[in-house]
C-alpha positions in Angstrom: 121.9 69.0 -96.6 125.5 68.7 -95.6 127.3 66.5 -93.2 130.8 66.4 -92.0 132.2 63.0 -91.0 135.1 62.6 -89.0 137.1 59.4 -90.5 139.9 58.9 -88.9 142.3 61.6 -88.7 140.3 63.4 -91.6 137.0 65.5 -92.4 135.0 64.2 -95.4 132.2 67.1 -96.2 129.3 64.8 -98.4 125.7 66.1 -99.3 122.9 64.2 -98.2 120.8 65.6 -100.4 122.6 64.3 -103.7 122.5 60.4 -103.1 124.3 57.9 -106.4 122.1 55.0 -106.1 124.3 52.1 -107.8 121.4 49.1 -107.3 119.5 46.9 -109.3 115.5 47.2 -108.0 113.5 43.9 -108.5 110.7 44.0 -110.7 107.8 41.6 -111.5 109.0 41.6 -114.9 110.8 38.8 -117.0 113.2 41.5 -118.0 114.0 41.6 -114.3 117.8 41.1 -113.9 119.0 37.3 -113.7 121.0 34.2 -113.0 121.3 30.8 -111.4 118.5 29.0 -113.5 115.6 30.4 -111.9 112.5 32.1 -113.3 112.2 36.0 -112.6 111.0 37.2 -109.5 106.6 37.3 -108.8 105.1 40.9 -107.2 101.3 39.8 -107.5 98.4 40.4 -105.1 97.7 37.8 -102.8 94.4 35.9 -103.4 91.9 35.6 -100.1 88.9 33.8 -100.8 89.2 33.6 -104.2 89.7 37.6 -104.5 92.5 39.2 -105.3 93.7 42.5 -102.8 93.8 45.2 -104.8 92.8 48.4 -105.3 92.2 48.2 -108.4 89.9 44.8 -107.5 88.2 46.8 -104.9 90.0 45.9 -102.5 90.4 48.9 -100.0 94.3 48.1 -100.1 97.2 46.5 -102.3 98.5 43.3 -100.9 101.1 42.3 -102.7 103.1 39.4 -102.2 107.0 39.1 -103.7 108.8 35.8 -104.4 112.1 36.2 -105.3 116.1 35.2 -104.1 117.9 37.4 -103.3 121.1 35.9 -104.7 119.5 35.6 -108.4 117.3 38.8 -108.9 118.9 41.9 -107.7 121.4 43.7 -105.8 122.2 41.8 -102.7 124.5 42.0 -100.2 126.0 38.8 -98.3 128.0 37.6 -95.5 130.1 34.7 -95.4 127.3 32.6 -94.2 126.9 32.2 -98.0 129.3 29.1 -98.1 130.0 28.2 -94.3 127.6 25.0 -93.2 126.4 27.4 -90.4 124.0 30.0 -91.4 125.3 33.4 -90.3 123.0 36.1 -90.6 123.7 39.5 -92.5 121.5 41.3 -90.4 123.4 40.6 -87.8 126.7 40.4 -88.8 126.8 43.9 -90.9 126.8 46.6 -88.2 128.0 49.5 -89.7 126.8 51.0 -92.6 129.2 54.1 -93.9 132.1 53.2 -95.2 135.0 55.3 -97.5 134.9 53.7 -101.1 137.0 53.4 -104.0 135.3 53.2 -107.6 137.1 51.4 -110.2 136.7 50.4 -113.8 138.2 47.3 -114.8 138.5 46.3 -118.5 138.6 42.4 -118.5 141.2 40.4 -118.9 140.9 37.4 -121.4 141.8 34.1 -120.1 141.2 30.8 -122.0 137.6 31.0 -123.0 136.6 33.4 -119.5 136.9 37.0 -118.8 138.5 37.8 -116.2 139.4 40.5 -113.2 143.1 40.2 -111.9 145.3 41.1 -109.4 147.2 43.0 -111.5 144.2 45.1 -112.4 142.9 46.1 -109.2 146.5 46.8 -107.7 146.9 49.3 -110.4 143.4 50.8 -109.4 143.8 50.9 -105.9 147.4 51.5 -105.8 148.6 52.9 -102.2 145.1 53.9 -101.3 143.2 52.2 -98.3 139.9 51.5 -98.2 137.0 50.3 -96.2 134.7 49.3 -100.1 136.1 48.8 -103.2 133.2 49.2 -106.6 133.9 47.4 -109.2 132.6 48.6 -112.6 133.4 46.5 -115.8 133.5 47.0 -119.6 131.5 47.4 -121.2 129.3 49.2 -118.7 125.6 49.4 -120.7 122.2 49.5 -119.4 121.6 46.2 -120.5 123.0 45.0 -117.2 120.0 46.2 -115.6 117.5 43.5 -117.4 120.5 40.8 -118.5 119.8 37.0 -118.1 122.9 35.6 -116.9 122.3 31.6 -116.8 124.5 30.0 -119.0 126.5 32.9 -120.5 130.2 32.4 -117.8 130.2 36.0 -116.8 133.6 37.6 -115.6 134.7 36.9 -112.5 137.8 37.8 -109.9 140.9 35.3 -110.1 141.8 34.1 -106.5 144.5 36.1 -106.2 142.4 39.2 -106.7 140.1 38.2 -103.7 143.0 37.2 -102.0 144.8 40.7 -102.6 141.5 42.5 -101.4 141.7 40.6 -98.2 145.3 41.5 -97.5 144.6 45.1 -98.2 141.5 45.0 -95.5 139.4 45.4 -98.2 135.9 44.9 -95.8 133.1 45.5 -98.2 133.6 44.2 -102.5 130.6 45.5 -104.6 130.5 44.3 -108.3 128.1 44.5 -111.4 128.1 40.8 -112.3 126.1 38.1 -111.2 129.1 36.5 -108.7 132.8 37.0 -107.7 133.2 33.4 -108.9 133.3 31.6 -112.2 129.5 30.8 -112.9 130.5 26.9 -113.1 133.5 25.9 -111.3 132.8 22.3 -110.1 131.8 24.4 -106.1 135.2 25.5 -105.5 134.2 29.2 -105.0 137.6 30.8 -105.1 136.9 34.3 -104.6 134.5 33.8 -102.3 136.7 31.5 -100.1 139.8 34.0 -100.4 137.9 37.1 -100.0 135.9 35.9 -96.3 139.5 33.8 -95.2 137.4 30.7 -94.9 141.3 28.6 -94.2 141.9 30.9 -91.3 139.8 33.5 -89.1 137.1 34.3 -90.9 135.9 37.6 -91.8 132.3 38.5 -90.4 132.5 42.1 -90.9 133.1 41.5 -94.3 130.8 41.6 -97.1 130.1 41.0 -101.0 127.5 42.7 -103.0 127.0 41.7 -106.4 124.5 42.8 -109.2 125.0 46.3 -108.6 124.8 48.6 -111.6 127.7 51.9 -111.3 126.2 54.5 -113.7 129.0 56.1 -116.5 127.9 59.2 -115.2 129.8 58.3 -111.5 133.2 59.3 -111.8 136.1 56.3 -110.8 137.3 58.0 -107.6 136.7 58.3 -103.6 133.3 57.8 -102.4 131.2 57.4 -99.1 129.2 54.8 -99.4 126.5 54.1 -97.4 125.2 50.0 -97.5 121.3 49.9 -96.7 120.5 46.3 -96.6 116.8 45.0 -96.0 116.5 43.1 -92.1 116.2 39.3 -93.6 117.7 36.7 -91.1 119.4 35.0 -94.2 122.6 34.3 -95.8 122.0 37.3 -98.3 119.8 40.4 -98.7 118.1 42.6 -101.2 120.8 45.5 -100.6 120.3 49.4 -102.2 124.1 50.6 -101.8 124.3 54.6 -102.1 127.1 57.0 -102.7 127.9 60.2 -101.8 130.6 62.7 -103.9 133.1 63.9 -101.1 133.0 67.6 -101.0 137.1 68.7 -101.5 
């Protein structure tokens, strides 16, 4: 299943029927990925007069009903109605949903007690290349990010000027495997976040950060197209499944 996209001035040949699936599904289990102090997520059948719906109760259906956030127990994508006092909806504000991507792997930088991504480090990635995504991989790059409880363990995160750097390249769409862009406990400042959506001057709507994604050591670092499914939620943030495509040469 091949398809031919026109991006700009170029062609980009990608098979449809050879998707990379890079997120994080949530589970009723306690292994279920985590952060932000909150119990893992609940996919039970709901209880109706006593009974619970399920097949398997006799039921004649499964009625399952899932309690979870979105910001703690998967992959998510959000707008920058994360941190503004006004509420601005993802579903609304992403509109487009293909985008060229850049996967990177960034090996941490030490800072004090943190780990850190830098400036440095993703202009050396990026280099003179423009892109609409950029995927952020770190090392070390296990499966254990798939089921790891992040409360209380200060997870890398992007310095300011990395965010800030992104934003001056018209970096639109930042995906990373940890919990947050930001420093798990940084007193609310939420430098990344601030830098990368321009909340001191005209702020970005058509950008977007999705975090707790999970990039496979099988995917090549390299040019992608991405395509960014998101779930319809009127909220802040969303259960997101991003997907890449290899580009044909």
């Amino acid at each position: 299943m091949l398809a031919t996209i026109q991006y700009n001035t170029k062609k980009i040949k990608i098979d449809l029927s050879q998707p990379l699936d890079i997120s994080i599904p949530i589970t009723g289990k306690s292994t279920n990925v985590n952060a932000w102090y909150l119990e893992p997520p609940k996919i039970a059948p709901e209880v109706i007069d006593g009974e619970n719906v399920s097949v398997a109760n006799g039921a004649v259906v499964n009625f399952n009903t899932i309690t979870f956030n979105p910001h703690s127990h998967g992959t998510h994508t959000e707008t920058v109605g994360h941190i503004t006092e006004k509420v601005y909806s993802i579903n609304k504000q992403l509109k487009q949903f293909f985008f060229l991507a850049e996967v990177v792997t960034v090996a941490p930088e030490k800072l004090g007690d943190d780990y850190v991504i830098s400036k440095k480090q993703l202009q050396f990635a990026l280099g003179n290349k423009k892109r609409d995504a950029i995927i952020i991989r770190t090392l070390p790059n296990t499966k254990e990010k798939k089921s790891r409880q992040y409360s209380n363990t200060n997870p890398t995160y992007l310095l300011e000027d990395a965010a800030t750097y992104l934003k001056t390249k018209e970096v639109k769409h930042l995906l990373i495997d940890l919990p947050s862009v930001d420093k798990e406990q940084d007193g609310g400042a939420l430098l990344a976040h601030n830098a990368f959506w321009n909340t001191k001057g005209k702020l970005r709507f058509d950008a977007t950060i999705t975090e707790f994604i999970y990039v496979s050591n099988k995917i090549e670092d390299g040019s992608y197209m991405l395509n960014l499914q998101i779930a319809p939620f009127e909220n802040d943030a969303t259960p997101s499944k991003p997907i890449l495509y290899k580009i044909i040469e």
